[in-house]
C-alpha positions in Angstrom: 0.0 0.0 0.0 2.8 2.3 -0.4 2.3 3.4 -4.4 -0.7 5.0 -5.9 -2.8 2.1 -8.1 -5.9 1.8 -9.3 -8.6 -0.8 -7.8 -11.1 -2.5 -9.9 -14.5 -2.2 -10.2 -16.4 -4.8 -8.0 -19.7 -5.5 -9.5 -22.3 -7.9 -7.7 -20.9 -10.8 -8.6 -17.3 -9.8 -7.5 -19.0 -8.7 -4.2 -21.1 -11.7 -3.8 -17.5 -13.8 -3.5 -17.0 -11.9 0.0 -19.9 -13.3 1.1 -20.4 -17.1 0.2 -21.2 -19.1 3.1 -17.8 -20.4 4.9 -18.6 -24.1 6.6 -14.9 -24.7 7.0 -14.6 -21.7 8.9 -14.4 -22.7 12.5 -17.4 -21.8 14.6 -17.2 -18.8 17.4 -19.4 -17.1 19.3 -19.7 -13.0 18.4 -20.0 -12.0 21.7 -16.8 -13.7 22.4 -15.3 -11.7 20.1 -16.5 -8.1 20.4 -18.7 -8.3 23.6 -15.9 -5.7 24.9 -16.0 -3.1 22.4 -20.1 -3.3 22.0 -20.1 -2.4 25.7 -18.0 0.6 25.5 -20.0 1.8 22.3 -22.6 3.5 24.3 -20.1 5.2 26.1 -18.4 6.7 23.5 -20.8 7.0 20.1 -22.6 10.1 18.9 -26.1 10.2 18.1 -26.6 8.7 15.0 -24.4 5.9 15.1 -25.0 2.3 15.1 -23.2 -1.0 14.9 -23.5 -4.2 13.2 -21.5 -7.6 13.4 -21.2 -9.4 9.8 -20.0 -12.8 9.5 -18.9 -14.6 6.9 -19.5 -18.1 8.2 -23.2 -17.4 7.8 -23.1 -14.8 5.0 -25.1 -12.3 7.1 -25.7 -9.9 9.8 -25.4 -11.5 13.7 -25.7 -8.7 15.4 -26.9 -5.1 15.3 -27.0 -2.1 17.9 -26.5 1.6 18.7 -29.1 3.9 17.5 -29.9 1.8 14.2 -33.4 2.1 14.6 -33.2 6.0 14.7 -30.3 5.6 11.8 -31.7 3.5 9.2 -35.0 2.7 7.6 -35.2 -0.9 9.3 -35.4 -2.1 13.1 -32.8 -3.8 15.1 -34.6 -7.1 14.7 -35.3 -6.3 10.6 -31.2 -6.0 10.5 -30.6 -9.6 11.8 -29.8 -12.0 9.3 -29.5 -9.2 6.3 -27.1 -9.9 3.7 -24.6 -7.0 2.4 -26.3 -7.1 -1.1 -29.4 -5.8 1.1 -27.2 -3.6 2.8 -26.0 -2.1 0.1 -29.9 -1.2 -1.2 -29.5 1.6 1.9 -26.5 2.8 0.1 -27.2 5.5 -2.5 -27.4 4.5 -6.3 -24.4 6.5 -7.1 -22.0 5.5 -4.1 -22.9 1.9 -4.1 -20.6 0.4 -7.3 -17.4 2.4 -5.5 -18.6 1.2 -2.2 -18.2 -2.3 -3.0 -15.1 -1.6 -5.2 -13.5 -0.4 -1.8 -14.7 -3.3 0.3 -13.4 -6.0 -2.1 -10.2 -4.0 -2.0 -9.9 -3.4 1.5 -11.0 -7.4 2.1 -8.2 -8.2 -0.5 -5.2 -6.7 1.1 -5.8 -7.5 4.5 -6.1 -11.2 3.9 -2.8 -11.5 2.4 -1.6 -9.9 5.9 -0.7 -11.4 9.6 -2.9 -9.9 12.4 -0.3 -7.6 13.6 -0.1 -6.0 9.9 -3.9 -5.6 9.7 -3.8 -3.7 13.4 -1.8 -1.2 11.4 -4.7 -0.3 8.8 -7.2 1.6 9.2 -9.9 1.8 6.4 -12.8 4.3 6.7 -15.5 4.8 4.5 -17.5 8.4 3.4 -21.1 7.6 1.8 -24.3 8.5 1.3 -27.0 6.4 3.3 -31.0 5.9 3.5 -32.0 7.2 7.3 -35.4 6.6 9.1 -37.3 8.8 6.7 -35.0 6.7 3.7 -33.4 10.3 2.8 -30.0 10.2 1.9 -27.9 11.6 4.1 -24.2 11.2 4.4 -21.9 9.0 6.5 -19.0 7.7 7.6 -18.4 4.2 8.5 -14.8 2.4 9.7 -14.6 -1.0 10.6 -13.7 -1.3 14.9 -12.2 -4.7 14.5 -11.6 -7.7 11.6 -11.2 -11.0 12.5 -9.7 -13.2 9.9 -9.5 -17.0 10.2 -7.0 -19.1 7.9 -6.4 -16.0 5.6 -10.5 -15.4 4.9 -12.8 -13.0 6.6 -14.2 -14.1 9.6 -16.3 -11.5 11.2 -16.4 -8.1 10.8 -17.7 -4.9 13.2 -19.4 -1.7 10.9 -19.7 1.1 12.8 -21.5 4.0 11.0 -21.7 7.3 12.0 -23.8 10.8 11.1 -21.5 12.9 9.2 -22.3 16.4 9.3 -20.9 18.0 5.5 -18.7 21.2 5.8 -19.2 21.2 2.3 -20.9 20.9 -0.7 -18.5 19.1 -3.0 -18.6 16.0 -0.7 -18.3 12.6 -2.7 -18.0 8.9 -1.9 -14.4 8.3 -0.3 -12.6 5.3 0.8 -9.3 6.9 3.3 -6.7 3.9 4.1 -4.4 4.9 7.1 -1.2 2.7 7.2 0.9 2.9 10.5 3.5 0.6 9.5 7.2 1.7 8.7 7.0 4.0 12.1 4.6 6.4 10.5 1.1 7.2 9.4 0.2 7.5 5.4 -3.3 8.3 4.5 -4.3 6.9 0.9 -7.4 7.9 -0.7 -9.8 7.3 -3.4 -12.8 9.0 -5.0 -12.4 9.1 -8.5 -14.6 7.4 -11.3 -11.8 5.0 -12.0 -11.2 4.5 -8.4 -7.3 5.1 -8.1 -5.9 5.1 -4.8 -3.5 7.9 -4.1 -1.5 9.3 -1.3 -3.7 12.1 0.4 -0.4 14.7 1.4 0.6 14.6 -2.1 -2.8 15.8 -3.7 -2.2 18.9 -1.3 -1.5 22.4 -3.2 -1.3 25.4 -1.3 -2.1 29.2 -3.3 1.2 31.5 -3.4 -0.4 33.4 -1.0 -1.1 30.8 1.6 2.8 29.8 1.0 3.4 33.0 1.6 1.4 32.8 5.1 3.1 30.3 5.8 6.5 31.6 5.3 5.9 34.2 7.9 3.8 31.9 10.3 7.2 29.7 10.4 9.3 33.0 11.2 7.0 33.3 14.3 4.9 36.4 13.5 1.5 36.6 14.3 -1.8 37.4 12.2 -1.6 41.1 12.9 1.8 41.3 12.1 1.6 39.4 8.6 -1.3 41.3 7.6 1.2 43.9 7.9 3.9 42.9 5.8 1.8 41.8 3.0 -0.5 44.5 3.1 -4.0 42.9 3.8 -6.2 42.9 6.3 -6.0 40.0 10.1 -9.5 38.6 8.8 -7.3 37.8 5.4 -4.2 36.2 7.1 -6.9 34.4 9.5 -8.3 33.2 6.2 -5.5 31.8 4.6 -4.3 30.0 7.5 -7.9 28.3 8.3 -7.7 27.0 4.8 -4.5 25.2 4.9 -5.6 24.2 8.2 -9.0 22.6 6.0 -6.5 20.6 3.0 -4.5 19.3 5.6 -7.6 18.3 8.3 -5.7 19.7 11.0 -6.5 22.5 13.6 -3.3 23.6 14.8 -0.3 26.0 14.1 2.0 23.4 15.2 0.7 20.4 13.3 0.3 22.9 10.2 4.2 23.6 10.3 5.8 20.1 11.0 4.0 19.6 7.8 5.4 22.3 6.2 9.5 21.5 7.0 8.3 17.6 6.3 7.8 19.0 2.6 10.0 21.6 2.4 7.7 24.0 2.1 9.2 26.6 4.3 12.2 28.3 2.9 15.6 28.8 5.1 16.4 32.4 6.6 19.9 33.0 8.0 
């Protein structure tokens, strides 16, 4: 997962593959398995987020929770025993062909890994998703824990979330994390031909935010750039909230470790 590459299109059929019923897998209880994690859900979910437990043995959903009945246009008991295909009928008609195009991807790479390289990935989903009143709205879903039996999908923990747009230019995005090699990458994909990429080198600052920047790293303040470069605090202020926004960051200090990581800040004597 270290180069940019394109993923393939996952049709139904190509979907339906995740999903065939597993006898040789070896039985386990779910509660076993994730009873921890369920039990701290309540503690620490938003409104609007539920949970469910696929697994692959059975080809279906085992368990389901959270606010799901507030969240989606069936009840708890109505999600027992659904199958992804019927899952992905929630899923809007224009996200759903990527969607499963990123979970056949995602399902791919993992099982060619040990469990301690999967604990290093990170997948998380944005998608648009029917609610109670079956409006689409958007979402976000990452997957808690994976657990993977003789190289195939065992079970797997969804947990979906309200997402609140900041914008209108939203689309259907699959983000990969990988913490291996000692630090965090963040791929991405939302394209039509579904190409993964690496998310920090998409990122283009204006001359003028570079020029922010330059002077942020000297240690001057908003009042004192504004200043300088002969525009008003509200402007500088400006600038600096939308690198803040490309990089999905909220601090000065995060916003210039990434600036010397890429060189982007020029050397004064």
């Amino acid at each position: 997962m270290q180069e940019t590459k394109s993923i393939d299109l996952a049709h139904d059929d190509d979907f339906n593959q995740l999903y065939i019923v597993n006898e040789q897998l070896p039985h386990r209880i779910w509660q076993d398995v994730f009873l921890e994690i369920v039990k701290q859900f309540g503690a620490y979910a938003l409104s609007g987020s539920f949970w469910y437990i696929g697994d692959f043995r059975a080809g279906g959903v085992v368990a389901a929770g959270g606010n799901v009945n507030e969240s989606t246009p069936l009840s708890q008991k109505e999600w027992l025993g659904l199958h992804p295909n019927e899952i992905g009928q929630l899923i809007h008609p224009e996200d759903r062909l990527k969607m499963q195009s990123y979970v056949v991807y995602v399902a791919g790479k993992l099982a060619a890994m040990t469990d301690e390289q999967r604990e290093q990935i990170k997948p998380y989903f944005i998608f648009r998703m029917q609610n109670a009143s079956k409006e689409y709205t958007w979402r976000i879903m990452h997957y808690p824990k994976l657990v993977y039996t003789q190289l195939a999908p065992h079970y797997v923990m969804c947990m979906i979330s309200n997402l609140i747009p900041v914008t209108k230019d939203l689309i259907c995005t699959m983000y990969i994390d990988d913490h291996s090699n000692g630090k965090t990458t963040t791929f991405y994909c939302n394209e039509a031909e579904i190409e993964l990429k690496t998310l920090e080198s998409t990122i283009r600052f204006t001359a003028r935010e570079l020029e922010v920047l330059q002077h942020l790293a000297q240690g001057l303040i908003s009042k004192e750039i504004a200043a300088k470069m002969d525009i008003s605090k509200n402007t500088v202020e400006n600038h600096k909230q939308n690198m803040f926004a490309k990089l999905g960051i909220r601090k000065l200090t995060e916003l210039l470790a990434y600036a010397h990581r890429k060189s982007l800040i020029a050397n004064h004597s």
